[in-house]
VEXDREN-2710 file (C-alpha; in Angstrom, 1 decimal):
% VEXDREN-2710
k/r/px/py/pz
1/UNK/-16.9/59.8/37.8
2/UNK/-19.2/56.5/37.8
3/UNK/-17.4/56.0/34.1
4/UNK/-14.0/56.5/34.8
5/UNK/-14.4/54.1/37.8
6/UNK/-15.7/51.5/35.7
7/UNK/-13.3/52.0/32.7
8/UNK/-10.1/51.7/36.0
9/UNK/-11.7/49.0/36.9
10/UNK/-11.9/47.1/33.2
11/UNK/-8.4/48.0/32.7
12/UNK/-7.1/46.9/36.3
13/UNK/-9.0/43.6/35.7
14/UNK/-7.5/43.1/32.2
15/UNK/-4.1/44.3/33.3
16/UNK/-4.1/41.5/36.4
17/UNK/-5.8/38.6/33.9
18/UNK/-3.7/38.6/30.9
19/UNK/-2.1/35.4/31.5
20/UNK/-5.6/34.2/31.0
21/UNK/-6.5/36.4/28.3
22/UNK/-3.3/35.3/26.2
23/UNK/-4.4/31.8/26.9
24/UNK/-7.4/32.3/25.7
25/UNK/-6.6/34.3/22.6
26/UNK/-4.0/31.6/21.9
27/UNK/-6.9/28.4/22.3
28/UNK/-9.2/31.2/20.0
29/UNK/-6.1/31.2/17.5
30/UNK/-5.6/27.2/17.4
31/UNK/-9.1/26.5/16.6
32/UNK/-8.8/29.3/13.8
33/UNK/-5.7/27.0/12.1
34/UNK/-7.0/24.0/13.2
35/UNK/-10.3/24.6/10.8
36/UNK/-8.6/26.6/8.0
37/UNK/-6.1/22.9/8.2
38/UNK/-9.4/20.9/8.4
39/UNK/-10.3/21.6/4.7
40/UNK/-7.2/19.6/3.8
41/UNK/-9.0/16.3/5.5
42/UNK/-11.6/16.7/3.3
43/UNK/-12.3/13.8/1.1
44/UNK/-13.4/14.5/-3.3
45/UNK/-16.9/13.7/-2.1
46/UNK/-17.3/15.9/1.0
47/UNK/-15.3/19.1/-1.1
48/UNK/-17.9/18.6/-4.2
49/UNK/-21.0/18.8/-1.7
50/UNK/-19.9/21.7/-0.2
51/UNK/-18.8/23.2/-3.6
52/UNK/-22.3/22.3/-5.0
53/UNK/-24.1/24.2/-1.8
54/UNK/-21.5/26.9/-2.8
55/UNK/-22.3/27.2/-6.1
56/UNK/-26.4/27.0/-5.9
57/UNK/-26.3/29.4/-2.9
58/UNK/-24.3/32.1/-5.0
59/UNK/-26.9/31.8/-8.0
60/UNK/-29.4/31.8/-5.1
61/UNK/-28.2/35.0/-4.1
62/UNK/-27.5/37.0/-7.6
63/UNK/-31.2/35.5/-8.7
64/UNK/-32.9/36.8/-6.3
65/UNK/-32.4/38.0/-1.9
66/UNK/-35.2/36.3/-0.7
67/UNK/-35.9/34.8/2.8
68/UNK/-34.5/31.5/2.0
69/UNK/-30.8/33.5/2.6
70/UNK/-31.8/36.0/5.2
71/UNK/-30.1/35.1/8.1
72/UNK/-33.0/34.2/11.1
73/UNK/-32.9/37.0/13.6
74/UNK/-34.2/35.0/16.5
75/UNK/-32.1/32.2/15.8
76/UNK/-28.6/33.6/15.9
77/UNK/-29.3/35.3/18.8
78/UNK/-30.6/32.4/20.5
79/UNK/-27.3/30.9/19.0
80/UNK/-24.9/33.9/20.2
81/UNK/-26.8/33.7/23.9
82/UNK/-26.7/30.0/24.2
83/UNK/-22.8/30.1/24.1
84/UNK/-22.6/33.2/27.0
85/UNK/-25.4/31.3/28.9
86/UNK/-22.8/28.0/28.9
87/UNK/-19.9/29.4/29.7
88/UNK/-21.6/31.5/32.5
89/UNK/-22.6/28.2/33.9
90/UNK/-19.3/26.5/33.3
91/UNK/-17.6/29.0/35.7
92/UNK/-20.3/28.8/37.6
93/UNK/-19.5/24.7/38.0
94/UNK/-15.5/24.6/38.7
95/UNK/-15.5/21.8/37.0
96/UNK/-16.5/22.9/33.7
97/UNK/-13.9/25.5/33.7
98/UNK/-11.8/23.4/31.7
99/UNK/-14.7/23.2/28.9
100/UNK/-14.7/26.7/28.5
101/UNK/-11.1/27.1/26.2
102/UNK/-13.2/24.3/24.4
103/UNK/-16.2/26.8/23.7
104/UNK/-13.7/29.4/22.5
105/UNK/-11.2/26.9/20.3
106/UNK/-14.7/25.3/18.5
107/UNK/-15.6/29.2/17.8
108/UNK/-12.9/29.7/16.2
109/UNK/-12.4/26.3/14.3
110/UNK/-15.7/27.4/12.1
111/UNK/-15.0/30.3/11.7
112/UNK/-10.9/29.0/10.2
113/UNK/-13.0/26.4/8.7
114/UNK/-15.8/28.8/7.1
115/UNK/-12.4/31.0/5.5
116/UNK/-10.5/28.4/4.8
117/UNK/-12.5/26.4/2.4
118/UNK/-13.8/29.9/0.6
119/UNK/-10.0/31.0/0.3
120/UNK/-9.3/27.2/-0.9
121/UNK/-12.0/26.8/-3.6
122/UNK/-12.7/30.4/-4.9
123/UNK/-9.2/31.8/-4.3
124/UNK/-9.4/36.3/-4.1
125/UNK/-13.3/35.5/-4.4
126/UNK/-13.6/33.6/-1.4
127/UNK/-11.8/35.9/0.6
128/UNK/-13.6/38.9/-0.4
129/UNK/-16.7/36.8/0.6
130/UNK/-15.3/35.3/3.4
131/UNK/-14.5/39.6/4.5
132/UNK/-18.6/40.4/4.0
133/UNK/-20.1/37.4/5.1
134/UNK/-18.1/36.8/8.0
135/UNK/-16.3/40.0/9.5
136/UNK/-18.8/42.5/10.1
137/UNK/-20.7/40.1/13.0
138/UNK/-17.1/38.9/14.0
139/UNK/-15.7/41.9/14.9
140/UNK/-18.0/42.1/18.0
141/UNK/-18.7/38.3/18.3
142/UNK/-15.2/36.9/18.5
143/UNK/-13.9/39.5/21.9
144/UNK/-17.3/39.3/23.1
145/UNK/-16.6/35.4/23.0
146/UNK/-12.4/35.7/23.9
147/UNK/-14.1/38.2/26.9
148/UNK/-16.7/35.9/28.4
149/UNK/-14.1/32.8/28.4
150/UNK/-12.0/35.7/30.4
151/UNK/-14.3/36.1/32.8
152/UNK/-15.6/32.7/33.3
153/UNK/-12.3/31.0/34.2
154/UNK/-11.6/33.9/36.5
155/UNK/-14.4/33.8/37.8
156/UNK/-14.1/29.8/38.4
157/UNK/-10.2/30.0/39.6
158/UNK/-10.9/32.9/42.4
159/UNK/-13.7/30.4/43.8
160/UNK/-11.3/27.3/43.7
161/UNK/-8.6/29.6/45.5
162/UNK/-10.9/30.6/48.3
163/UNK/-12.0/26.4/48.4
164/UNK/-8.4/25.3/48.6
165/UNK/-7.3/28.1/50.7
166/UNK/-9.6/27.9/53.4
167/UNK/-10.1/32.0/52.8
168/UNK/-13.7/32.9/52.5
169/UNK/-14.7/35.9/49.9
170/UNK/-18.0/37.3/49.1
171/UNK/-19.7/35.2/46.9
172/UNK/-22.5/37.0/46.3
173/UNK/-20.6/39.9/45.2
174/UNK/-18.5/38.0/42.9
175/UNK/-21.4/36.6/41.4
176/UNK/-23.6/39.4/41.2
177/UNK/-20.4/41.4/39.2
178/UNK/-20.0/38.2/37.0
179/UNK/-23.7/37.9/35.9
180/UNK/-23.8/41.7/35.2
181/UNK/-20.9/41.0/33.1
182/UNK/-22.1/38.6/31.2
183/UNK/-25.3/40.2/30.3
184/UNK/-23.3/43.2/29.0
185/UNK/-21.8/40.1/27.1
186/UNK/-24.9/39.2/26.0
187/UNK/-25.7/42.8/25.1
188/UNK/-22.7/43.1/22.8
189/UNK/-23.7/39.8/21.0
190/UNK/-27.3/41.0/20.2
191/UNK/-25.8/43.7/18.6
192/UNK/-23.8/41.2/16.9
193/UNK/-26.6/39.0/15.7
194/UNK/-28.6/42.4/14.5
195/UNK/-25.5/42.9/12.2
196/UNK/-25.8/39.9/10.5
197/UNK/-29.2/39.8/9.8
198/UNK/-29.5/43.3/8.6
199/UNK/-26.0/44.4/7.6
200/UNK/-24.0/41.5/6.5
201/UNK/-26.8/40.8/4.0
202/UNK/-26.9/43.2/2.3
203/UNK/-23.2/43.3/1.9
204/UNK/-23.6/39.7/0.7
205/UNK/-25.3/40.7/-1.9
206/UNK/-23.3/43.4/-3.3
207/UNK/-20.1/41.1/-3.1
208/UNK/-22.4/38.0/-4.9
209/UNK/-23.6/40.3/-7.8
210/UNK/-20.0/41.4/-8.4
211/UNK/-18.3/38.1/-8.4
212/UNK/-20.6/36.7/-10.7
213/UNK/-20.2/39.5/-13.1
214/UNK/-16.6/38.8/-12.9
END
């Protein structure tokens, strides 16, 4: 009973947000062509250092998977955190809300940037490296990130409502349900962070021995 409360209650949320989460998806969406456009800015000198990195961290990877690739454990979950841990305090602030689509745009900027230049220099390569390198931890990060923006700049509008119209809610009930939320956030991108150190890795590997083959 406790579940199917909780699951109406997600889907009555969503259902009465999705102007926001359109927005949202939208600002996600931008930065995503923004950054695959970026690569086009790029000057001769800026393409050849990131080709070179390319290049050396391939034969990196085909010589030998050692720690110098492994992707730190610690570090992007500290990295995944940091970003809920911001945008809880941005709602938190009303007037950070508008730094939040910001948060969400620049997430998805790398990661248009990140496919963008592997498509552009290494063609049906780069994209099947882009798909193992990049997917597998994005499948969780990117709604877990689109979600927490959600939340944050609901959470910030229904406390500017009540401030400009006079009509006092309970605060610490909104709070308290938009803290737990975020840490289920949080949750969702520690799963997200043990995927790409463990998971994407090895499927890193696979797709590096193969292309150099080919």
């Amino acid at each position: 009973m406790k579940l199917n409360r909780w699951q109406q209650g997600a889907n009555g949320f969503l259902f009465k947000n999705l102007p926001i989460m359109f927005f949202v998806l939208f600002i996600f969406i931008a930065g995503v062509v923004f950054g695959a456009l970026a690569i086009r800015t790029l000057d001769y000198i800026g393409k050849k250092e990131l080709v070179d990195y390319l290049s050396t961290f391939f034969n990196g990877l085909a010589g030998k998977f050692n720690d110098e690739y492994q992707v730190n454990l610690w570090d992007s979950i500290w990295l995944n955190i940091k970003t809920i841990i911001i945008m809880w305090l941005l709602g938190l602030s009303l007037i950070g809300m508008p730094l939040i689509p910001g948060l969400v745009f620049l997430r998805g900027f790398v990661i248009g940037f990140t496919v963008g230049f592997l498509v552009h220099e290494l063609s049906f390569k780069g994209m099947l490296f882009a798909l193992v390198s990049i997917l597998p931890q994005n499948l969780i990060i990117v709604p877990a990130t689109i979600l927490a923006g959600v939340i944050a700049i609901f959470f910030s509008i229904t406390i500017l409502k009540s401030l400009i119209t006079k009509r006092p809610i309970n605060f610490g009930h909104y709070l308290i349900s938009y803290s737990v939320f975020m840490i289920l956030i949080g949750g969702m991108m520690v799963v997200a962070s043990l995927i790409e150190a463990f998971i994407t890795p090895v499927f890193m590997e696979l797709a590096v021995r193969l292309l150099i083959k080919n």
